[in-house]
N, C-alpha and C positions, 0 to 999 in steps of 0.2 A: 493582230487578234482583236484589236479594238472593235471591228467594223461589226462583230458577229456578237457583240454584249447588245443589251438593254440599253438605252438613253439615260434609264432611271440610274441603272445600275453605276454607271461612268459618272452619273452629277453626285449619287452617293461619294464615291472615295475623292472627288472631285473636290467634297466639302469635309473631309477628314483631315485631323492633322496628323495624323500616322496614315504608311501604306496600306491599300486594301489590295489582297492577292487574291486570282484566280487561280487553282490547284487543280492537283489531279486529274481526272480523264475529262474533264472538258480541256486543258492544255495538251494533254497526250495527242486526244484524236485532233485535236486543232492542225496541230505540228502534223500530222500523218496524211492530214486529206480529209479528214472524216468529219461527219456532224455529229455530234452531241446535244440531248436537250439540257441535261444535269448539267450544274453548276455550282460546287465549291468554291466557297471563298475561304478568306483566313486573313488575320492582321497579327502583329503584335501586340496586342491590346486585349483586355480586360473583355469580356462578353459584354458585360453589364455597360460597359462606357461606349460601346458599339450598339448595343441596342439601343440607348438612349439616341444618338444619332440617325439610327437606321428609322425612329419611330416618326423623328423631327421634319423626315423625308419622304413619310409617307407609307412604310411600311410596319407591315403587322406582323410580332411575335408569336407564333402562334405555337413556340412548345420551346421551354428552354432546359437547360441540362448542366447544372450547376456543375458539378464535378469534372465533367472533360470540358466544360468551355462551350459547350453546342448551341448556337441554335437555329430554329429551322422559321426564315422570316416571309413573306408575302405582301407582294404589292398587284391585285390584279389579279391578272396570268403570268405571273413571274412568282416564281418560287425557289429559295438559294437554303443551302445549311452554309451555317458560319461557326467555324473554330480559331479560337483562339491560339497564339500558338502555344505550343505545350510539347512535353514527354511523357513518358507513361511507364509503368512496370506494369507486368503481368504476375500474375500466377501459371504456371505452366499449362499452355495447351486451351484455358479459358480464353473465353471470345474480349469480355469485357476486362480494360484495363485495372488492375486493382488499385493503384493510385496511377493521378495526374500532377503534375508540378508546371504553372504556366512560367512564361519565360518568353524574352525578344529577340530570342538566338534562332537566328533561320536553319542555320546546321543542325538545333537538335531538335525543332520541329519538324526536319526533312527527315532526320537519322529515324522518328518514329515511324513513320510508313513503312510500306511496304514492297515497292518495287521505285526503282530510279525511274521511270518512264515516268510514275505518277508523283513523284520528288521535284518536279520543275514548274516552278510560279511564273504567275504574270503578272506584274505590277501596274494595275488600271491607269492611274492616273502619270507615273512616269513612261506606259506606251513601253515597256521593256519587261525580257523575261531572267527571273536569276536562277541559277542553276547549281545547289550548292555543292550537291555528286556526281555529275557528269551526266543524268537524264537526256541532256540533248543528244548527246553521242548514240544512246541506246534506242534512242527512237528512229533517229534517222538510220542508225543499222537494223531497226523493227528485232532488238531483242529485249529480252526481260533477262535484271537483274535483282539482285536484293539489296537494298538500302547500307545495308550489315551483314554479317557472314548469316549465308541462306539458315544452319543451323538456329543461329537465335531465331530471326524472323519468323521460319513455320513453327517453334518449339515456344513464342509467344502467342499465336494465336491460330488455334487449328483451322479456323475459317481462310485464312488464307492459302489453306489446301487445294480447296476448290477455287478462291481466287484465282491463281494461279493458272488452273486451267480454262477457265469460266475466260479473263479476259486474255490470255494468250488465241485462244480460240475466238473470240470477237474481232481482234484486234489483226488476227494474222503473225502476230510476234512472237519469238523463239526463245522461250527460255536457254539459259548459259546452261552448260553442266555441272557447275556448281548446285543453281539456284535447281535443276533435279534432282539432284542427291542431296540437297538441306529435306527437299519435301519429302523423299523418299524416306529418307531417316525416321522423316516425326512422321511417318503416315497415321499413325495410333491414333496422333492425336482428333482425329478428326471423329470421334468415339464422344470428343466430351464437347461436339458442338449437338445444339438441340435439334431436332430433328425438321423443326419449322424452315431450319436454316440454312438448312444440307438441302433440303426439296427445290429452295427457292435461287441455291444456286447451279443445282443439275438441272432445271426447268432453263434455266436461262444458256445454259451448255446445250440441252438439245434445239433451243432454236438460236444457237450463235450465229446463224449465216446470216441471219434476218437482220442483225445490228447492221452490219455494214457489208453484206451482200456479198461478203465471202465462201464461195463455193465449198462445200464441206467442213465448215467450221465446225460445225457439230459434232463430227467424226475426229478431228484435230482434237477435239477438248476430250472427250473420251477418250482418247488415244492417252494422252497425258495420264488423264487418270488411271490408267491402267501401266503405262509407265512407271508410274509413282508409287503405286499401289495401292492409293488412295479407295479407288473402285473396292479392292479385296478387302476391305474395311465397311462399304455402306454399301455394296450390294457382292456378298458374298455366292450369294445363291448362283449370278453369273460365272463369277470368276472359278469357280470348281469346274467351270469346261474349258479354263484355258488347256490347252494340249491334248483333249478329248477328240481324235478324228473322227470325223465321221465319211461315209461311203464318197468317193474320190467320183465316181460317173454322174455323180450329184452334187458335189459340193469340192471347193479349195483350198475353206479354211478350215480350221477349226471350232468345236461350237460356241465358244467366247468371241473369236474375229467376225464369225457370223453374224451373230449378234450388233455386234459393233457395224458392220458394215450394211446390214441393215437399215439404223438412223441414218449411215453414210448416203443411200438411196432412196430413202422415204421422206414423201411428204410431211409439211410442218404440223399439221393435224392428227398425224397419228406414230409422233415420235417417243413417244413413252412406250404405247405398246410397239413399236417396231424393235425396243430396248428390251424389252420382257415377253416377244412373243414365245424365243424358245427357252425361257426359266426354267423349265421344268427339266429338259434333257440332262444336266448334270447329275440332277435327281433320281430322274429313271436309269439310268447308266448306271451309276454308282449302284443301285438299291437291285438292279435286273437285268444290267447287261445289254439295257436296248434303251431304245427313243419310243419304242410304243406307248403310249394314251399320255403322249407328252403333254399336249392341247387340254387335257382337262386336269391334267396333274396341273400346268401350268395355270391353269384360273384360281387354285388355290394356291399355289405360291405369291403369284402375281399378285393377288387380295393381300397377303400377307404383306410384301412388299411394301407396299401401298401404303396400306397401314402407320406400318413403320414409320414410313418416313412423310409422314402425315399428310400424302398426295387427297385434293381438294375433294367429295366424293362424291360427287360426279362424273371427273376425270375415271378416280378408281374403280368405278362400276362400268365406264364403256371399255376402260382399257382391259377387263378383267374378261366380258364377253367377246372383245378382238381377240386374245391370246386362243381363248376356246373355241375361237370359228375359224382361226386361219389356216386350220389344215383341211378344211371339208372339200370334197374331190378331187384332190391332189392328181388320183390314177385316169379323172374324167369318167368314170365308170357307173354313177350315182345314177338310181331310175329318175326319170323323170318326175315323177308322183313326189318324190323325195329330194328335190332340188327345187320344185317347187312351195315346198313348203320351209326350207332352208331361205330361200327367197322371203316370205312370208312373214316368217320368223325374225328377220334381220333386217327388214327392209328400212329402219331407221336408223341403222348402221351400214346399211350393203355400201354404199359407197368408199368408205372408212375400211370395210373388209377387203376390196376389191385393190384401195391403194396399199394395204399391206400384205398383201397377197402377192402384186407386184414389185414391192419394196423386199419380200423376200427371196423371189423368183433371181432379181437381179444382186442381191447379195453372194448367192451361190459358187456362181463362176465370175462376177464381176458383169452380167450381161445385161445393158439397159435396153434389149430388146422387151417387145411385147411379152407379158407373165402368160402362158397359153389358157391357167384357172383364172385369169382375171379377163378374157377375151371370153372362155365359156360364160363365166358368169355373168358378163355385162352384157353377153347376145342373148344369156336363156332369158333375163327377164325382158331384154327389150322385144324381144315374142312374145310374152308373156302381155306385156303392154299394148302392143298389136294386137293381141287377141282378145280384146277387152278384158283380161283376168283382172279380177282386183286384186292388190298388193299388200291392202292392210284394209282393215274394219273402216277408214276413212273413206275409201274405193266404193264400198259396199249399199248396195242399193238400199236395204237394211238399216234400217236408225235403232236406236237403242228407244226413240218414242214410240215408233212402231207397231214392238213388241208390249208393251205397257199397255199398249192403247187395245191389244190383243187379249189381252188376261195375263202375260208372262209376271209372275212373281219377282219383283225387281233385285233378288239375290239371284235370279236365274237368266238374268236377262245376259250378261257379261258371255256368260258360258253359251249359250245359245247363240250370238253372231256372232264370235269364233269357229262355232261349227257349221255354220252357213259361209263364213268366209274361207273353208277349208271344201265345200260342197261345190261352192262355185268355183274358186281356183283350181281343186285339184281333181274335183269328179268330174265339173265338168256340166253343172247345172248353169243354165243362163243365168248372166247377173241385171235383173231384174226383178220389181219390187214383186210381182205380182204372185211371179212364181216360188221366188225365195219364203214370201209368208204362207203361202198356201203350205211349202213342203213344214215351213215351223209351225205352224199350228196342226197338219197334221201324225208330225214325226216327234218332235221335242216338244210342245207345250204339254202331251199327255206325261212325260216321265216327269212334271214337272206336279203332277197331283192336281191343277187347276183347268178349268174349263175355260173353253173360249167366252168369250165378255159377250158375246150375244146368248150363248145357250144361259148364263147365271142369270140373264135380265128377262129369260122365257120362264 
């Protein structure tokens, strides 16, 4: 493991008179094949007696953490957290330890963690790995276990709820059935992690393939969670369509697997909404007995969602107009006049529509053929395109100085190439300057109360 540290980092423990270990998942993926940029370390030693050393060598303290031992150092483009080793008690179900006790006993700085995989040290400067609970074992079988009977482990810290599935899903590793049924038990707990924390570990579950390019990872850790029943805790609103069938000439699963299998086929750009497109069906179901106006019941759940769980909002507000645009012509039946302006409308998401359109098409039956609404939709506008139509006010022969330079009242201006960009698109007026200001000065600049700027200067 040596070959893949720092220079820096090896002359550091190089010049220590106590061990310095590299831990947790930079060891794990090391052992497995994988790359890691993160870097854990840990000694037996004092923070404060490590810092001083660490500082003599050229690196910078840049946030330290008196209570658990922490600190997070910098040299460069190298950046490590350092703990000391230590144990911990909790209070139930809290993220943070409620005390720390340091200590030079590697078995009860191993026993704190959380899985054996992440329990196996590398000792820099002796070139060797020690392994206090068997971690080597579990890695090279690619399962996960718990340090301690699964019970305490998730009923000390609810975050490793979604730990759990967050890096069994990166990793490709199997949790034991122990270490399910500890999680399964405490699933509650994950009720009393803050919401910052929950987001930042289902964001890194929907793109787990990306870590280490495992096919469906994403769907693996959702799966887990739903297993566990972690999921029926922080997004309830899905889990109310577990066992919900829906129409069998259209679909195989149910509208929770649907769901799920969804991220399973969707691009990494639009895997939240691929998670929440059909929110709403439990809803309508329960409340009416059907799926009708799931799509816009669904932008209000979805927003709520969201919310909750304090998704970034930007994200919340495209993922909220995906859930409400992915069922538009479903039957292929839509006039044209009104697919063009669908187009129009979306056209800085249409792409984003089109892969979740697709990513739902193939969730249905399991069919990664062509979605035949994501084949309409990507040919009507590329006509559209062909035929000079403009796409958005950007297209539009039409400036917004234009109109100013015309008489148009600058609260009226906005409104006005809107309706010259829906003239040209969808009526069917050339897009050109000449004729587009002719028809706005003589059709909308009058409802607007002002006169054209040569008749005020007559």
């Amino acid at each position: 493991m040596r070959e893949i540290l720092n220079p820096n980092l090896i002359k550091l423990a190089e010049s220590l008179p106590f061990p310095l270990y590299v831990v947790g998942g930079k060891v794990r993926d090391y052992l497995s094949g994988y790359v890691t940029d993160d870097t854990d370390i840990c000694a037996p030693m004092d923070a404060s007696v490590f810092a001083d050393y660490a500082e003599k060598a050229g690196y910078v303290i840049a946030r330290s953490f008196r209570n658990t031992g922490t600190l997070k150092l910098r040299r460069g483009e190298e950046d490590y957290e350092f703990s000391s080793f230590r144990t911990d008690t909790y209070v139930r179900g809290v993220h943070r330890p409620e005390e720390s006790f340091f200590t030079q006993d590697i078995m009860l700085d191993a026993r704190r963690r959380d899985f054996k995989c992440n329990a196996v040290y590398y000792d820099i400067k002796a070139d060797s790995f020690a392994d206090p609970l068997g971690g080597l074992e579990d890695i090279k079988n690619r399962v996960m276990d718990t340090v301690v009977s699964a019970d305490k482990v998730f009923s000390e810290d609810g975050l490793r709820l979604l730990r759990l599935a967050r890096m069994a899903a990166q990793t490709g590793f199997t949790p034991s059935r122990e270490c399910m049924d500890g999680a399964r038990k405490n699933a509650a707990l994950i009720r009393d992690i803050a919401a910052e924390r929950i987001w930042a570990e289902l964001e890194k579950i929907l793109q787990a393939d990306s870590r280490h390019g495992i096919k469906y990872a994403q769907y693996y850790g959702l799966k887990i969670l739903d297993d566990t029943r972690v999921l029926d805790e922080i997004l309830p609103e899905l889990t109310l369509g577990r066992g919900i069938e829906q129409r069998h000439d259209f679909h195989d699963h149910d509208v929770l697997e649907h769901s799920l299998r969804c991220v399973k086929y969707s691009d990494p750009e639009i895997r939240l909404a691929a998670l929440l497109h059909d929110c709403a069906k439990p809803y309508c179901y329960v409340s009416f007995g059907n799926f009708h106006g799931h799509d816009k019941e669904g932008m209000r759940i979805a927003h709520e969602i969201c919310l909750r769980l304090k998704v970034p909002s930007r994200l919340t507000s495209e993922t909220v107009r995906l859930v409400g645009a992915h069922m538009f012509n479903v039957r292929g039946d839509a006039r044209p006049a009104k697919v063009k302006r669908y187009v129009m409308e979306n056209q800085d998401i249409l792409d984003r529509i089109i892969l979740l359109m697709q990513a739902d098409f193939s969730a249905c039956k399991d069919n990664l053929g062509p979605a035949p609404a994501s084949i309409a939709l990507t040919a009507f506008r590329e006509q559209m395109i062909a035929d000079g139509l403009p796409l958005s006010l950007r297209d539009l022969a039409v400036k917004g100085g234009d109109l100013a330079a015309a008489g148009f009242p600058p609260e009226s201006i906005g409104d006005t190439l809107k309706s010259l960009l829906e003239d040209s698109a969808i009526q069917g007026f050339p897009n050109d300057r000449e004729t587009l200001m002719e028809r706005a000065v003589r059709i909308y600049l009058p409802r607007t109360g002002a006169q054209p700027k040569e008749d005020r200067q007559s």
